[in-house]
C-alpha positions as CSV (number, residue, x, y, z in Angstrom):
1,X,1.4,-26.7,-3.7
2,X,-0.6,-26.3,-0.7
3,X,-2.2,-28.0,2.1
4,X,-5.7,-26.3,2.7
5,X,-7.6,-27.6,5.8
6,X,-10.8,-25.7,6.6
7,X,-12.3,-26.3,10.1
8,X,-15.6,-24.9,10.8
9,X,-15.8,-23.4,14.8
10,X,-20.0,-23.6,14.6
11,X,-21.2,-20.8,17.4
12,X,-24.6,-22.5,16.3
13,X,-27.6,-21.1,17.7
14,X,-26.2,-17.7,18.4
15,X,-28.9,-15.7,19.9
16,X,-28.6,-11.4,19.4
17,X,-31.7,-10.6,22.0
18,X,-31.8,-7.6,20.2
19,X,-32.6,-4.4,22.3
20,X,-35.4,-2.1,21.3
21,X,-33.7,0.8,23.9
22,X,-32.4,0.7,27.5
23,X,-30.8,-2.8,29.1
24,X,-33.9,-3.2,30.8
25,X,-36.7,-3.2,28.4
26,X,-38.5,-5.6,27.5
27,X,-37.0,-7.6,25.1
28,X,-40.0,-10.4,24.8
29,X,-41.1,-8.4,21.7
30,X,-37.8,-7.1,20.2
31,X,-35.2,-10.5,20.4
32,X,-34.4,-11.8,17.2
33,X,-32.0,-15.3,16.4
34,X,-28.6,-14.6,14.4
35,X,-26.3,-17.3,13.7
36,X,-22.5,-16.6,13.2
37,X,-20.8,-19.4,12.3
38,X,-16.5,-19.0,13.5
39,X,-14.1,-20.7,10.9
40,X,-11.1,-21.3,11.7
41,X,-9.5,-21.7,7.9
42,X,-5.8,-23.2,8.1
43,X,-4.5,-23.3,4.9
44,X,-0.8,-23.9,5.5
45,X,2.0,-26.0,3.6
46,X,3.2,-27.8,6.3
47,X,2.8,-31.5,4.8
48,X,4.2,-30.4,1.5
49,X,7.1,-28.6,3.1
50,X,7.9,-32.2,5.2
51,X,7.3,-34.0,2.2
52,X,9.5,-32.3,-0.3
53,X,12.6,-31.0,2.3
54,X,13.0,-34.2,4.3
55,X,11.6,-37.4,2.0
56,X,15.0,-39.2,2.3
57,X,14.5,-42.0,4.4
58,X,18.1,-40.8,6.7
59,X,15.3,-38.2,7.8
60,X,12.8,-40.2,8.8
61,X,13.3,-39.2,12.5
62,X,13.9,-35.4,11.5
63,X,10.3,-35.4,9.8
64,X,8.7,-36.9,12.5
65,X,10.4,-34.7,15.2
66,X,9.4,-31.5,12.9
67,X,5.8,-32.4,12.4
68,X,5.4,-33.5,16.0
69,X,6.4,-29.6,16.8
70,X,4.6,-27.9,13.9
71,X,0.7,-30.1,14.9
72,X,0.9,-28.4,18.2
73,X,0.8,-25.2,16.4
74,X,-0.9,-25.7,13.4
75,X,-4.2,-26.7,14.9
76,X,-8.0,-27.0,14.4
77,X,-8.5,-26.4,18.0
78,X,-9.3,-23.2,19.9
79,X,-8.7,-22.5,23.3
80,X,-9.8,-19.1,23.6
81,X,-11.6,-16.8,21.6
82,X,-11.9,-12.9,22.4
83,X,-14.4,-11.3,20.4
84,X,-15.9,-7.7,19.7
85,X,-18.5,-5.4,18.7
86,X,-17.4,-1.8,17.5
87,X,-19.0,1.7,16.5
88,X,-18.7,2.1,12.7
89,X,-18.7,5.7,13.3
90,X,-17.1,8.6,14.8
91,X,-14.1,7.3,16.5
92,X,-15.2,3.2,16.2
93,X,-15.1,2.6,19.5
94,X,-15.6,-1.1,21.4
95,X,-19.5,-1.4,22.5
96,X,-19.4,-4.8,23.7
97,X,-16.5,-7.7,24.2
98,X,-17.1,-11.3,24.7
99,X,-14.0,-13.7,25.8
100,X,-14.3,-17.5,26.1
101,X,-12.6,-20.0,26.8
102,X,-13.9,-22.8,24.4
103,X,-11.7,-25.5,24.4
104,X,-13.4,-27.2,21.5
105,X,-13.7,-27.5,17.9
106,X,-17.9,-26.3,18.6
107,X,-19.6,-24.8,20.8
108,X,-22.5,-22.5,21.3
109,X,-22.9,-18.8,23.0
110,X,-25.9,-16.7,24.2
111,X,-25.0,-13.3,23.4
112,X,-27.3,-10.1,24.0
113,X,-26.5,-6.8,21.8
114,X,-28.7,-4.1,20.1
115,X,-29.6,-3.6,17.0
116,X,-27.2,-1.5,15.2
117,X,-24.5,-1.9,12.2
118,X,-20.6,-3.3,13.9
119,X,-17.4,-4.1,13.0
120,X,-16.6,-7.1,14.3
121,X,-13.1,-8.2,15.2
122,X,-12.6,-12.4,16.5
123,X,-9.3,-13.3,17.7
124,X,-8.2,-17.0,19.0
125,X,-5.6,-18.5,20.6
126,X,-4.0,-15.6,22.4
127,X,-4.2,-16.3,26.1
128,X,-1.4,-19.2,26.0
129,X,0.9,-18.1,23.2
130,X,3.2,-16.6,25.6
131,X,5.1,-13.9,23.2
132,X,1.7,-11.9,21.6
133,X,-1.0,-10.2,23.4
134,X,-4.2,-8.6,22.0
135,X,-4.0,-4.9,22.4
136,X,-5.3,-1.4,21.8
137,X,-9.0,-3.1,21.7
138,X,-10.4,0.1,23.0
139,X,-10.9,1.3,19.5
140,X,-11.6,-0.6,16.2
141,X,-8.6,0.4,13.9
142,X,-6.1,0.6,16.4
143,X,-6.9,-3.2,17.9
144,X,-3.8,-5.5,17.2
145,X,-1.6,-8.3,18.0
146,X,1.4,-7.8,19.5
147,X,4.5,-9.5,20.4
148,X,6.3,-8.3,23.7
149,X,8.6,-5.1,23.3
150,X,12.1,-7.2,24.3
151,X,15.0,-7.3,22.1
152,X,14.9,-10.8,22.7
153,X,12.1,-13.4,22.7
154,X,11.4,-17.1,22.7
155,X,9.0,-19.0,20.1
156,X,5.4,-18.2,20.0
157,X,3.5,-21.0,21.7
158,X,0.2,-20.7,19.7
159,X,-1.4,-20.6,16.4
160,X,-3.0,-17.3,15.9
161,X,-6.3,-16.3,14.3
162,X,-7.7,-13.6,13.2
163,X,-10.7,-11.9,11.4
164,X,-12.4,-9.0,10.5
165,X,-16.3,-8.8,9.2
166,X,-18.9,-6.3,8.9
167,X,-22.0,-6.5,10.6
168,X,-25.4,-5.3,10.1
169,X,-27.6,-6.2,13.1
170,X,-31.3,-5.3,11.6
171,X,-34.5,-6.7,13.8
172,X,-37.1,-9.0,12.0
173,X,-34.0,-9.9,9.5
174,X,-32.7,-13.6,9.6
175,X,-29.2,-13.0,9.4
176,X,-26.3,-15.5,9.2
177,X,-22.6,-14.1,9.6
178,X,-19.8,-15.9,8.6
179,X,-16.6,-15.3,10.4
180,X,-13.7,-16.9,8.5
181,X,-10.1,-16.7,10.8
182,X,-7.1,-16.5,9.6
183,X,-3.6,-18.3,10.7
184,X,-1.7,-14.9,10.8
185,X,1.9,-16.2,12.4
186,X,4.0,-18.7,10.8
187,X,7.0,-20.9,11.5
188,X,10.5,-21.7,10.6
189,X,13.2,-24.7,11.0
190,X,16.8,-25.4,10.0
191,X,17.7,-28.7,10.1
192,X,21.4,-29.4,10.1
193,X,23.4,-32.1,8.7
194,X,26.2,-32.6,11.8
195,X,27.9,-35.6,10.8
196,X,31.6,-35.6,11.0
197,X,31.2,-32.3,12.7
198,X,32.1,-32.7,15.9
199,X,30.9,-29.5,17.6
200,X,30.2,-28.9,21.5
201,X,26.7,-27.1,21.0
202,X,25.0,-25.0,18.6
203,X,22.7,-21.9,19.1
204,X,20.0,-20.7,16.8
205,X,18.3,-17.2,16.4
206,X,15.3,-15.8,13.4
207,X,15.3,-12.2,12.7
208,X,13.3,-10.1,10.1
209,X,9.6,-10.8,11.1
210,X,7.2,-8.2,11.9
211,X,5.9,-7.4,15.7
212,X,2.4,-6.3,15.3
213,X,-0.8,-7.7,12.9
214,X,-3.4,-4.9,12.4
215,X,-6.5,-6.9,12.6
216,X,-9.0,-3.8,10.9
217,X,-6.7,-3.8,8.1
218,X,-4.9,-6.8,8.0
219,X,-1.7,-5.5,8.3
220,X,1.8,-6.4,9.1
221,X,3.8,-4.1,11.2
222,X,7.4,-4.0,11.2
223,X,8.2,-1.1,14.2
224,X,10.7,-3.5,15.7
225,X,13.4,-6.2,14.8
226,X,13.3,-8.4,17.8
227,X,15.5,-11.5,17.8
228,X,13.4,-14.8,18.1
229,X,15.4,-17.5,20.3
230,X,14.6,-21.5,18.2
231,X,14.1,-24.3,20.4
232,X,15.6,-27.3,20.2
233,X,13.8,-30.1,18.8
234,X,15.1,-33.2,19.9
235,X,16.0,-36.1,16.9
236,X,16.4,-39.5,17.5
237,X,18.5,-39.5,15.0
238,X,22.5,-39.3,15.2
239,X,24.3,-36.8,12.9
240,X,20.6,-34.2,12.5
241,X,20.2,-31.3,14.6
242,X,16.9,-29.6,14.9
243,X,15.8,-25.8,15.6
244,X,12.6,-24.6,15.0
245,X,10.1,-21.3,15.7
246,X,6.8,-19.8,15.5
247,X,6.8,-15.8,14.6
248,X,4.8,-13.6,12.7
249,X,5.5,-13.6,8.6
250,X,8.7,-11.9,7.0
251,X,8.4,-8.5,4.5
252,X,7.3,-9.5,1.0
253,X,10.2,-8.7,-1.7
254,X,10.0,-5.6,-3.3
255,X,7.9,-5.5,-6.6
256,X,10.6,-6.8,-9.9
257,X,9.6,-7.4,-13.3
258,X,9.6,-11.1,-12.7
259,X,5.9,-12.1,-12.4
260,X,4.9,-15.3,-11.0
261,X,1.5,-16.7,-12.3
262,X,0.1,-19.1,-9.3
263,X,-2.9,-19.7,-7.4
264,X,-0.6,-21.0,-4.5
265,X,0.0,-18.2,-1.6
266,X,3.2,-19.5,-0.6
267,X,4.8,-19.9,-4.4
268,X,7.1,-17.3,-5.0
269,X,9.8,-16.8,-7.7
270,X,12.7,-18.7,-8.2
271,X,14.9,-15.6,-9.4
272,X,17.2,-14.8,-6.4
273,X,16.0,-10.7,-5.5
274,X,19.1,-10.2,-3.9
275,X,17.1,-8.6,-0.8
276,X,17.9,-10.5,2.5
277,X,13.9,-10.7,4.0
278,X,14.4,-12.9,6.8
279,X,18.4,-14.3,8.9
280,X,19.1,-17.5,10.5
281,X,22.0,-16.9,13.0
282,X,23.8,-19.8,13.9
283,X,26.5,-19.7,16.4
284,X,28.7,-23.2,16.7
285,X,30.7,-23.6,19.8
286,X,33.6,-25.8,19.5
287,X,35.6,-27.9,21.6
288,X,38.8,-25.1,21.5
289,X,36.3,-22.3,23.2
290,X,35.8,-20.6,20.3
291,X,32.6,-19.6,18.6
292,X,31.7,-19.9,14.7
293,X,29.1,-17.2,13.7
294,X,26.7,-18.0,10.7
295,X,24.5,-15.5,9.2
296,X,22.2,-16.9,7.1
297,X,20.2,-15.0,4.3
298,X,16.7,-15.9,2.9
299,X,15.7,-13.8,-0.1
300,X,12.2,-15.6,0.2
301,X,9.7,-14.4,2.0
302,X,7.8,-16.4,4.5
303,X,4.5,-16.1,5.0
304,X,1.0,-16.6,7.0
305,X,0.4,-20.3,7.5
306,X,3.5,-21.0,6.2
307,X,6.6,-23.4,7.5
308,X,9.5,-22.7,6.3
309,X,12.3,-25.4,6.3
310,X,16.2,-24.3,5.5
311,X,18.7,-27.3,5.3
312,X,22.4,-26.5,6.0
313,X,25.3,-29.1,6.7
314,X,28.0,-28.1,9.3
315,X,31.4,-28.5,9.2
316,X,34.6,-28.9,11.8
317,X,35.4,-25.4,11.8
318,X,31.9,-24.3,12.7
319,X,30.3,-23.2,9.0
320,X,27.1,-23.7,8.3
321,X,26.7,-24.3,4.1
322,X,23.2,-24.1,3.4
323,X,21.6,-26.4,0.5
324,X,19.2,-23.9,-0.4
325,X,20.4,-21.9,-3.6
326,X,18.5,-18.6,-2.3
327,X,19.8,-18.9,0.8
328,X,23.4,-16.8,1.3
329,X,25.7,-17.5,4.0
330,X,28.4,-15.3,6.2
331,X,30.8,-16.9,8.2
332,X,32.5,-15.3,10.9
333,X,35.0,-17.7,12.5
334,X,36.9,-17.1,15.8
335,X,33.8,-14.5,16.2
336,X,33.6,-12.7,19.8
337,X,30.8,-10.6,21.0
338,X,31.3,-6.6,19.8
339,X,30.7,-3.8,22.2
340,X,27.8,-2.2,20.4
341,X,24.7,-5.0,21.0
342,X,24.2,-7.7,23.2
343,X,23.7,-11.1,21.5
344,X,21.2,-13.2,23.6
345,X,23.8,-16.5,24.2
């Protein structure tokens, strides 16, 4: 099932003082009112997820810890919104840019542009995420947004949004454009059953997400495989440890015979595809010096708006055993560090 929340971003009132010619004419006779109403669309899983993975009440503390983490991300509220205005011909390139910061749920712009057919691409909630930018803005189809080019990063900070629309700016027409944004990163957890385990400090690392979203096209690139670094979510709860991250979405699984019937985006089948789409890499140090290695596998994808929660219980010697069927597992005890990469510890 899933959890859809739609929260309308009203630009009410939106004026297009619509140009007859040159910036300076006279625009008394030639200004016409548009309205472009900005939705901000969440439809995420993020309740169900809680609900269904951590109901028991010995996780009480783990799903109010989780859902603490996830509401800062998973938000109605914009603080910035970049917005603009492209050629749709010839090369498509930018004509005009607007960036705000709104800080609200509402608010209302005056914005002057001639009359003319756009594409318009709205993004939100860049500035602060601290891992993505918005890039290549110069022309329409090569606009994205990016995450950093490291081998390593941390967890995205933000909730990203995204849209796309057509526009047809035609004087003496009352027009009224809806602009309906997307979520396009996601997040992820593992939540570890500890008790009797004794460890002196655990480690956790996502892999297998894309690094760019193609706004034009809304498409996921996958030109790099950059480690993501989980933070800690701290549990007042003894025996639960808690890691958790916000990336962009995981490959789909390649096209099977199995065909699942749903309306629900983040449904998928139950058969195990045997292709590894996303890793959890858990390393457990224990009290000896040594380091356990974990390499978990997820064979489900994870995707826009999506949380994904993976339960595991840890033992003494450091290995993880997850509790998720379709999730495989490869421990590598007594594991040190091999000359070839650099793991980010």
């Amino acid at each position: 099932m899933k959890v859809s929340e739609h929260i309308l971003l009203t630009l009410a009132g939106i004026f297009f003082g619509v140009s007859c010619g040159l910036i300076d004419d006279d625009l008394s006779t030639c200004e016409a009112d548009y309205r472009m109403d900005y939705e901000m669309e969440l439809v995420t899983n993020v309740s169900t997820e809680i609900k269904t993975e951590l109901s028991l009440e010995t996780t009480v503390a783990v799903s109010s810890a989780l859902k603490g983490y996830v509401d800062e991300v998973f938000t109605d509220f914009a603080h910035d919104v970049d917005l603009s205005f492209f050629d749709v011909t010839g090369d498509s390139l930018r004509l005009h840019h607007i960036s705000y910061i709104m800080d609200a749920s509402e608010t209302t712009y005056k914005l002057v542009i001639p009359q003319r057919r756009y594409v318009h691409i709205a993004a939100a909630n860049v500035q602060e995420n601290g891992f993505a930018s918005l890039d290549n803005v110069q022309k329409c189809h090569d606009a994205i947004l990016r995450q950093d080019q490291k081998d390593t990063l941390g967890s995205q900070k933000t909730g990203l949004y995204a849209a796309m629309v057509p526009m047809d700016v035609v004087l003496g027409e009352d027009k009224h454009f809806d602009v309906k944004m997307h979520m396009v990163n996601c997040a992820s957890s593992l939540v570890l059953d500890t008790l009797g385990s004794r460890v002196k400090d655990v480690k956790v690392f996502v892999s297998g997400f894309a690094s760019e979203f193609d706004i034009c096209d809304s498409l996921y690139r996958f030109r790099s495989n950059p480690v993501i670094r989980t933070e800690k979510v701290p549990v007042d709860q003894p025996g639960h440890m808690c890691f958790a991250a916000v990336h962009f979405p995981s490959r789909e699984a390649p096209e099977t015979r199995s065909v699942v019937e749903t309306t629900d985006p983040f449904v998928s089948d139950d058969e195990d595809t045997g292709f590894t789409l996303w890793t959890i890499t858990v390393y457990v140090y224990l009290h000896d010096g040594s380091i356990t290695q974990n390499i978990l596998s997820v064979s489900n994808p994870i995707r826009p708006g999506q949380f994904r929660i993976i339960k595991g219980k840890l033992f003494l010697d450091g290995s993880v055993d997850p509790m998720d069927t379709q999730v495989g597992v490869l421990v590598s005890p007594q594991w040190k560090e091999g000359g070839q990469h650099v793991v980010p510890l």
